[in-house]
Structure formats: C-alpha cells, structure tokens
N, CA, C and O atoms as a GROMACS GRO file, in nm:
protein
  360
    1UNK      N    1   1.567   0.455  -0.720
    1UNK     CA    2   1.481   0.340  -0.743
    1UNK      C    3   1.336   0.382  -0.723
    1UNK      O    4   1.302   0.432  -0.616
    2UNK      N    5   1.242   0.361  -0.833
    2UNK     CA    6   1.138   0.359  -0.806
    2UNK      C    7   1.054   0.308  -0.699
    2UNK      O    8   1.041   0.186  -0.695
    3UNK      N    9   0.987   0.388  -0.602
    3UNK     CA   10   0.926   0.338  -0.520
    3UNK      C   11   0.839   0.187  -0.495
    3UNK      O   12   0.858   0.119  -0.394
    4UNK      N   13   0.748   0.151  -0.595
    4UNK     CA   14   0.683   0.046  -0.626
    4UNK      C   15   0.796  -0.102  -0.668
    4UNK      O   16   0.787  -0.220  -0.636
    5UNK      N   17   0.893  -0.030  -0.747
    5UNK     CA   18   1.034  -0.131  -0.702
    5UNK      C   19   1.060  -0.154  -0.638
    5UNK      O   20   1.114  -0.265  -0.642
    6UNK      N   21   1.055  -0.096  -0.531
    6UNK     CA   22   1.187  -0.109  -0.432
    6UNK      C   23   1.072  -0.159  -0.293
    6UNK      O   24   1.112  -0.178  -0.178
    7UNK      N   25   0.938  -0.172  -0.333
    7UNK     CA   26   0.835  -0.247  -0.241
    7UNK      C   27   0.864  -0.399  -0.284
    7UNK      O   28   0.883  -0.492  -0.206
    8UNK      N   29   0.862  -0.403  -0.415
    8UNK     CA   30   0.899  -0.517  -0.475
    8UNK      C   31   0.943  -0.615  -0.467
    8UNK      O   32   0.912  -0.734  -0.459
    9UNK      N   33   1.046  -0.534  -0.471
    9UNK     CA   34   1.203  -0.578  -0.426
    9UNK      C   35   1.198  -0.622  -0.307
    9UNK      O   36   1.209  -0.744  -0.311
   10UNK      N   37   1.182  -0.571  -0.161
   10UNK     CA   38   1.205  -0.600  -0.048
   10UNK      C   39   1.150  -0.711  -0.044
   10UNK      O   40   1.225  -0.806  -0.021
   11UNK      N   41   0.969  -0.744  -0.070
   11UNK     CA   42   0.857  -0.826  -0.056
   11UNK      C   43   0.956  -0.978  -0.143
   11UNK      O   44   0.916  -1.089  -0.109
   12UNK      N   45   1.052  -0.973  -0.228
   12UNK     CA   46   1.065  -1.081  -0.297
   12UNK      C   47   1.195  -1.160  -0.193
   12UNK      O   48   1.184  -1.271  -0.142
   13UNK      N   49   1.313  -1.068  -0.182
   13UNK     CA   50   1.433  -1.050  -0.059
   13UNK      C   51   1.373  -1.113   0.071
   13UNK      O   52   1.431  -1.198   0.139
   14UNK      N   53   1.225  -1.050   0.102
   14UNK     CA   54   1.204  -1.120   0.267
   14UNK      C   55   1.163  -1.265   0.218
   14UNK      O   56   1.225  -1.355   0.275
   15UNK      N   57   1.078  -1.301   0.129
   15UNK     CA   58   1.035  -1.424   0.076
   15UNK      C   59   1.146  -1.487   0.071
   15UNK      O   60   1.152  -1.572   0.160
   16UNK      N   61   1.279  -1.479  -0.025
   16UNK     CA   62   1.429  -1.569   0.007
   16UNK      C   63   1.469  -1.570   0.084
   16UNK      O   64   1.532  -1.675   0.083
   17UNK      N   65   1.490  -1.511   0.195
   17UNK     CA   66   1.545  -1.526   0.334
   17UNK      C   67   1.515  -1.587   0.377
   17UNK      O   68   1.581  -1.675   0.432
   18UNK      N   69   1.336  -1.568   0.376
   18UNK     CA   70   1.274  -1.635   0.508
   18UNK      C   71   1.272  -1.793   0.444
   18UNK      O   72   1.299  -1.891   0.514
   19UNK      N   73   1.231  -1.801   0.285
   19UNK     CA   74   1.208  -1.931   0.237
   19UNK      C   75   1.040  -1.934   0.266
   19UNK      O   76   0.971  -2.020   0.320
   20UNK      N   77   1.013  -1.833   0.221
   20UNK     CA   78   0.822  -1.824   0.262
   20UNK      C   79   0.790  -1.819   0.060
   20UNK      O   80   0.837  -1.752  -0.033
   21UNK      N   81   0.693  -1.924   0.072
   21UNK     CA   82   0.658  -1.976  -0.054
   21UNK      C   83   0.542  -1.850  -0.115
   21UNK      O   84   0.458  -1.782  -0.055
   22UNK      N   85   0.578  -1.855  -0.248
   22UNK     CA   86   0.497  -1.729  -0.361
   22UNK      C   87   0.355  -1.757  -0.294
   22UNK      O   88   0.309  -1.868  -0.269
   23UNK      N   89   0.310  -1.663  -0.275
   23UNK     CA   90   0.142  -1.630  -0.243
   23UNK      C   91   0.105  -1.552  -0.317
   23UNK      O   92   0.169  -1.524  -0.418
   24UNK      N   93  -0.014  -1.495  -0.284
   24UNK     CA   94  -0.090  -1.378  -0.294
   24UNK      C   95  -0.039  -1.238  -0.227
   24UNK      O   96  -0.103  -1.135  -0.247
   25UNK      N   97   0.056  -1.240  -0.162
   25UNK     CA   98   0.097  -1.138  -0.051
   25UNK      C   99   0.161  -1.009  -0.201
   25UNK      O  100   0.216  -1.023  -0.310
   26UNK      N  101   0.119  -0.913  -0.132
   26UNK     CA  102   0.099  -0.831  -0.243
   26UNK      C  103   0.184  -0.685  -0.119
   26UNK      O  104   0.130  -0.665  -0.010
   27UNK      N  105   0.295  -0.613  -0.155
   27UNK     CA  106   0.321  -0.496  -0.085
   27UNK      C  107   0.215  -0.426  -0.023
   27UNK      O  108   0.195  -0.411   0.097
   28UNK      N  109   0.129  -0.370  -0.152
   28UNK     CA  110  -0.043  -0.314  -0.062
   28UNK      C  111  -0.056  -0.390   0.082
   28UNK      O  112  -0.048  -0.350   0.198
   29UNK      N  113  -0.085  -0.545   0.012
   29UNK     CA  114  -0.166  -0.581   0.098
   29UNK      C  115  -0.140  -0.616   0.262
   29UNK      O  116  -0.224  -0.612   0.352
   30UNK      N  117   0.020  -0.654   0.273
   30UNK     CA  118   0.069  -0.659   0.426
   30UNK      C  119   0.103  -0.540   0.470
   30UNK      O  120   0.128  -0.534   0.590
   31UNK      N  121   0.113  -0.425   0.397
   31UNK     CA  122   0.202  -0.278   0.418
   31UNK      C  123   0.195  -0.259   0.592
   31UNK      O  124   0.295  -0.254   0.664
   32UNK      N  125   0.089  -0.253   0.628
   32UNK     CA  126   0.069  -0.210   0.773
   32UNK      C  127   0.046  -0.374   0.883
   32UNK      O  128   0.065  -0.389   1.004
   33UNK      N  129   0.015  -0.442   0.810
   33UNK     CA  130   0.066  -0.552   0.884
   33UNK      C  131   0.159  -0.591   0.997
   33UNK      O  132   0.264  -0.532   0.973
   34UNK      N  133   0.170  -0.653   1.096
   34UNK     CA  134   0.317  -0.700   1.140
   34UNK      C  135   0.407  -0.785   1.091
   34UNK      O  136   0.398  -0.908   1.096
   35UNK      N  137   0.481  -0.733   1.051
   35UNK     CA  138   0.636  -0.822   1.004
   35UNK      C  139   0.648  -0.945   1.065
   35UNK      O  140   0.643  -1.046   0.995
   36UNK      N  141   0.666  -0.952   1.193
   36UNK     CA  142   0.744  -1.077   1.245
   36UNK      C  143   0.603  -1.082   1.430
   36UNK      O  144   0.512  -1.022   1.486
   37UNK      N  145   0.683  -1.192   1.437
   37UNK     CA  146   0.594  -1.245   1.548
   37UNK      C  147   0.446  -1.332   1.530
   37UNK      O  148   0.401  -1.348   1.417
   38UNK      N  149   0.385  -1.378   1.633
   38UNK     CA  150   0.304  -1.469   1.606
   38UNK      C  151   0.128  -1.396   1.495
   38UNK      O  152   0.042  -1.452   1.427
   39UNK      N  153   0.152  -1.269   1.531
   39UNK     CA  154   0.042  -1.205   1.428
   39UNK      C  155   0.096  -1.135   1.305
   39UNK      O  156   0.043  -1.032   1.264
   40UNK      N  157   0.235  -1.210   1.227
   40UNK     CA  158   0.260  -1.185   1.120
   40UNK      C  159   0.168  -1.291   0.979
   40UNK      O  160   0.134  -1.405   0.948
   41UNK      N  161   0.166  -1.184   0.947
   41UNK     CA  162   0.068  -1.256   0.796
   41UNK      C  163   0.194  -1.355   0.706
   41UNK      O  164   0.154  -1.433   0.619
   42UNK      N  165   0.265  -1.350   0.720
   42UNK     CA  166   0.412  -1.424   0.662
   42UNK      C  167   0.493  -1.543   0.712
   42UNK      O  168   0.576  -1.625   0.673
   43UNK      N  169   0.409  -1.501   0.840
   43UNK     CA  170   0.505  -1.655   0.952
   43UNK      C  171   0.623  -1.581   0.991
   43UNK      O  172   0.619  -1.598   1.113
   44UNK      N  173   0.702  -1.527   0.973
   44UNK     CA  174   0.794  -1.474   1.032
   44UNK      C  175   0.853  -1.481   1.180
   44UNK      O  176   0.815  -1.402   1.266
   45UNK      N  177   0.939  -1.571   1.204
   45UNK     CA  178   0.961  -1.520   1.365
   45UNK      C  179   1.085  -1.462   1.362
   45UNK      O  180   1.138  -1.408   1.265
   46UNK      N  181   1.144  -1.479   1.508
   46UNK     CA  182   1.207  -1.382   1.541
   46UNK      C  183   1.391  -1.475   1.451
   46UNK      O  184   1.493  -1.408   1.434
   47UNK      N  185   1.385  -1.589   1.421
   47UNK     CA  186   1.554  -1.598   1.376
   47UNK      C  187   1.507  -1.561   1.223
   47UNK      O  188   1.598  -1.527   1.146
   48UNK      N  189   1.383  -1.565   1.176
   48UNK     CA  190   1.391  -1.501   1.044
   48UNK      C  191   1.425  -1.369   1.073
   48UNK      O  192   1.526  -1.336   1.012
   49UNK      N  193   1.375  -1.276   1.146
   49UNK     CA  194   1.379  -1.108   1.176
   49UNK      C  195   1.594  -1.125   1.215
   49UNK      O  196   1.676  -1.036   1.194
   50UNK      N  197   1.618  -1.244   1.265
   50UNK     CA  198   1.767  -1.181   1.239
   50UNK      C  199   1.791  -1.178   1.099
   50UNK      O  200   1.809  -1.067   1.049
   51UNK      N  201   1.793  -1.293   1.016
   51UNK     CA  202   1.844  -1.344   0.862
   51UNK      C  203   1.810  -1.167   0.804
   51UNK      O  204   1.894  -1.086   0.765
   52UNK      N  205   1.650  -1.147   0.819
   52UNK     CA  206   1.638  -1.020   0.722
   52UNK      C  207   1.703  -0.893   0.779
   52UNK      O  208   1.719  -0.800   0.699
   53UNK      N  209   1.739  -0.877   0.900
   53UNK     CA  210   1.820  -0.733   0.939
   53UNK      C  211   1.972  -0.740   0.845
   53UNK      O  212   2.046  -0.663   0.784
   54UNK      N  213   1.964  -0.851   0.869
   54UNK     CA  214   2.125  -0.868   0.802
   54UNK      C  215   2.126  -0.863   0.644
   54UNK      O  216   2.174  -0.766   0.584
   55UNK      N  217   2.083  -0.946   0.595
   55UNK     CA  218   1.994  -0.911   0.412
   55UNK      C  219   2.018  -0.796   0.409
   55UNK      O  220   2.130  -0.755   0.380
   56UNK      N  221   1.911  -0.712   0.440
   56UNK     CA  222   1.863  -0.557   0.412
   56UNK      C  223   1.986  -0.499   0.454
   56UNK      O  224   2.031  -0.431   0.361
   57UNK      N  225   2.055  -0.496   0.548
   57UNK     CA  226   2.164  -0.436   0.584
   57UNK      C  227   2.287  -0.435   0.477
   57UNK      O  228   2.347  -0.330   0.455
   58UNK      N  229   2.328  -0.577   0.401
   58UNK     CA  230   2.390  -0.596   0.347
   58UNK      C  231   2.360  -0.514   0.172
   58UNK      O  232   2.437  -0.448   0.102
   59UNK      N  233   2.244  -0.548   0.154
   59UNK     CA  234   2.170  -0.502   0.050
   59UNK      C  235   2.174  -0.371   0.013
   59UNK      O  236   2.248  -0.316  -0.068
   60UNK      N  237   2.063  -0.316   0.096
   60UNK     CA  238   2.087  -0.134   0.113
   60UNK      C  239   2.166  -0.091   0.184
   60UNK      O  240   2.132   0.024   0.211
   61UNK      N  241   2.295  -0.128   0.253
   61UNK     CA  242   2.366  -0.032   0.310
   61UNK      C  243   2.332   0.037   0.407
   61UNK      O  244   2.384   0.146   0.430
   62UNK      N  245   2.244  -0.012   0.473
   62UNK     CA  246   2.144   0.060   0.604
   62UNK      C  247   2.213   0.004   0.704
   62UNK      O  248   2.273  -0.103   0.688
   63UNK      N  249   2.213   0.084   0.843
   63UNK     CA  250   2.293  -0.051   0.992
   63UNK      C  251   2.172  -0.027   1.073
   63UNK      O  252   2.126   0.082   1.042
   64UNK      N  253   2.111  -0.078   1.153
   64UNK     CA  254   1.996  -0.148   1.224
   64UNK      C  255   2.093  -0.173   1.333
   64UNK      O  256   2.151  -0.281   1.347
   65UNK      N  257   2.111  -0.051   1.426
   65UNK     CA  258   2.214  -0.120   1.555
   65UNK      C  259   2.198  -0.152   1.660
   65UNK      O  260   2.293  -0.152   1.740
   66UNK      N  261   2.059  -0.196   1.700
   66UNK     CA  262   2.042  -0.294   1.798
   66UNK      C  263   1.921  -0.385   1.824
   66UNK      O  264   1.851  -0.382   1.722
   67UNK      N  265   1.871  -0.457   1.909
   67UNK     CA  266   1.763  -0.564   1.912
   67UNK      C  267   1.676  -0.449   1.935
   67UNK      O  268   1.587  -0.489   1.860
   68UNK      N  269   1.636  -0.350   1.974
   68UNK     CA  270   1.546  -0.299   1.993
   68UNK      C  271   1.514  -0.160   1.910
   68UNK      O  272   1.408  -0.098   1.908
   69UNK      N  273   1.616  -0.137   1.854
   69UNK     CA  274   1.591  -0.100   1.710
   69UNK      C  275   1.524  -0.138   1.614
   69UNK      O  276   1.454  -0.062   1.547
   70UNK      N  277   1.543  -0.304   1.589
   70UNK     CA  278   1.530  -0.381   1.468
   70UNK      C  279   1.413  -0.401   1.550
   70UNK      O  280   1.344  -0.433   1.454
   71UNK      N  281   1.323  -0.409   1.658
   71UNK     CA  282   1.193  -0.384   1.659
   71UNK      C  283   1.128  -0.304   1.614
   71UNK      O  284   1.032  -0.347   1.551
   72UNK      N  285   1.141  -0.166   1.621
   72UNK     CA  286   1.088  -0.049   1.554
   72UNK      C  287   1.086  -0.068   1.450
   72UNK      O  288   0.974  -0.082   1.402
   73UNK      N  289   1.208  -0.078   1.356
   73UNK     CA  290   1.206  -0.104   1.194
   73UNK      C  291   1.151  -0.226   1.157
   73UNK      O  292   1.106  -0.230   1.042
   74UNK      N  293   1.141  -0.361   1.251
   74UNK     CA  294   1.048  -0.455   1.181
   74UNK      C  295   0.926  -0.471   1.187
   74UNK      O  296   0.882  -0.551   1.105
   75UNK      N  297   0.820  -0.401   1.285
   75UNK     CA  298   0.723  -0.372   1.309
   75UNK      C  299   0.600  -0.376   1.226
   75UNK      O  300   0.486  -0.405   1.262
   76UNK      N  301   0.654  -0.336   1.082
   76UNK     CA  302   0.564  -0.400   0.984
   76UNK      C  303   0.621  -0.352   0.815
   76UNK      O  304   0.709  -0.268   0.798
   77UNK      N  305   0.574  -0.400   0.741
   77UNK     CA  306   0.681  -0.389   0.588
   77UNK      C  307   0.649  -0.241   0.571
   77UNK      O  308   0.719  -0.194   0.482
   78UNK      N  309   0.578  -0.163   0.619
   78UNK     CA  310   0.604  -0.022   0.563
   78UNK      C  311   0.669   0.064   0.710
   78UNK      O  312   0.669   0.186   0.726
   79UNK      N  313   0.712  -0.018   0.786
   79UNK     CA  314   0.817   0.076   0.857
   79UNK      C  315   0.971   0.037   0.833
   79UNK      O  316   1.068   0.108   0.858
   80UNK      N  317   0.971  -0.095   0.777
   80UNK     CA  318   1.103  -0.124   0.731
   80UNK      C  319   1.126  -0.063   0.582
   80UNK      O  320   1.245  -0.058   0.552
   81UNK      N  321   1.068  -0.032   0.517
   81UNK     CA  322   1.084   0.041   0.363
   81UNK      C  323   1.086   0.189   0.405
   81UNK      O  324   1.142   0.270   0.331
   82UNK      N  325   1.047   0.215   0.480
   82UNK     CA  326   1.039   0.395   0.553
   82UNK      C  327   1.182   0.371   0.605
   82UNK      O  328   1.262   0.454   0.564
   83UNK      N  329   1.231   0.280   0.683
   83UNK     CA  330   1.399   0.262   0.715
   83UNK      C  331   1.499   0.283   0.611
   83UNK      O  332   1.589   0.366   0.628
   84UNK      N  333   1.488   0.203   0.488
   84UNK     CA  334   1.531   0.189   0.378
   84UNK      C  335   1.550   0.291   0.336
   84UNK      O  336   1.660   0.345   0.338
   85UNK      N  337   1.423   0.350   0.278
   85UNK     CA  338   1.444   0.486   0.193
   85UNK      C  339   1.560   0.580   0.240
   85UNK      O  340   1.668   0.613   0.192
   86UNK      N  341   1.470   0.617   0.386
   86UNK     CA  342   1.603   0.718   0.458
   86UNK      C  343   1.714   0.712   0.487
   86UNK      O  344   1.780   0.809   0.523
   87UNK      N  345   1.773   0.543   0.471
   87UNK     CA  346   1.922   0.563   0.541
   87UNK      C  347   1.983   0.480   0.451
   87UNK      O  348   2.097   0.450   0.487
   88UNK      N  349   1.945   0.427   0.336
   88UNK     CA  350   1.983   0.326   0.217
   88UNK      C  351   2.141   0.430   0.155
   88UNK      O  352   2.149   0.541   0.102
   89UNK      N  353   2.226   0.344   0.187
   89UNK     CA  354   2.368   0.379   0.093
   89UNK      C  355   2.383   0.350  -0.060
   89UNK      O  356   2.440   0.415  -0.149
   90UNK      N  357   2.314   0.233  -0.062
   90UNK     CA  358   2.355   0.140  -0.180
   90UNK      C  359   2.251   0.179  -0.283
   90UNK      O  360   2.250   0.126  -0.393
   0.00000   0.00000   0.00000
C-alpha cells in the first residue's frame, strides 16, 4: 500500500470510530500531534483510544498488547502509522 494511502486510510478509520466530523485535518497536518488526550487536535479520549486499538488491530493485523503499549503507539498519528507499517499482517 502506498504510503500516502495508507495515511489516508488510517486518518478516515480514526474519523469512523471516533465519529469525529470531516474537517480540515489533513495527515500532514496532525502527523506529530497527540492522538488522544486532552491536547489532541481530534478530541480523542481515552474510550475512543480503546475503539481505535481494536479497529487498527482488526484491520491491519497488528496486536497492541497492552495499556501501556497502546500509549507509545497512540502518542500521535505518525507513531501509530510507524506501528502499522512494521507489524501490519493484512
């Protein structure tokens, strides 16, 4: 999968999960951002950060095996697509 896809892709996947309405939010533009918590650009809290471990898990075939894992990898959308790439089955 093309890289710029598969930014795409994720950015559209966290939007259905979470139920976070079409913006301006652009892959570029949150890349280094925080994902989840009260200084996420997305709103994101923490029962959305379960819904999307499980998504992505289901999706790419990746396992995320514990709460303090899925901190590291949710930390911000370009450490969860750096997750993806490397351990994606699917």
């Amino acid at each position: 999968m093309e890289e710029q896809q598969l930014e795409t892709e994720l950015l559209a996947l966290i939007r259905e999960t979470c139920r976070i309405p079409e913006a301006e939010y652009t892959p570029a533009a949150i890349m280094d951002l925080p994902l989840i918590g009260s200084e996420s650009s997305l709103g994101i809290d923490s029962l959305d950060a379960v819904e999307i471990v499980m998504t992505v898990q289901k999706k790419y075939g990746v396992r995320i095996e514990s709460m303090e894992s899925s901190r590291v990898v949710l930390e911000s959308f370009s450490t969860l697509l750096e997750f993806i790439r490397k351990n994606r089955t699917v």
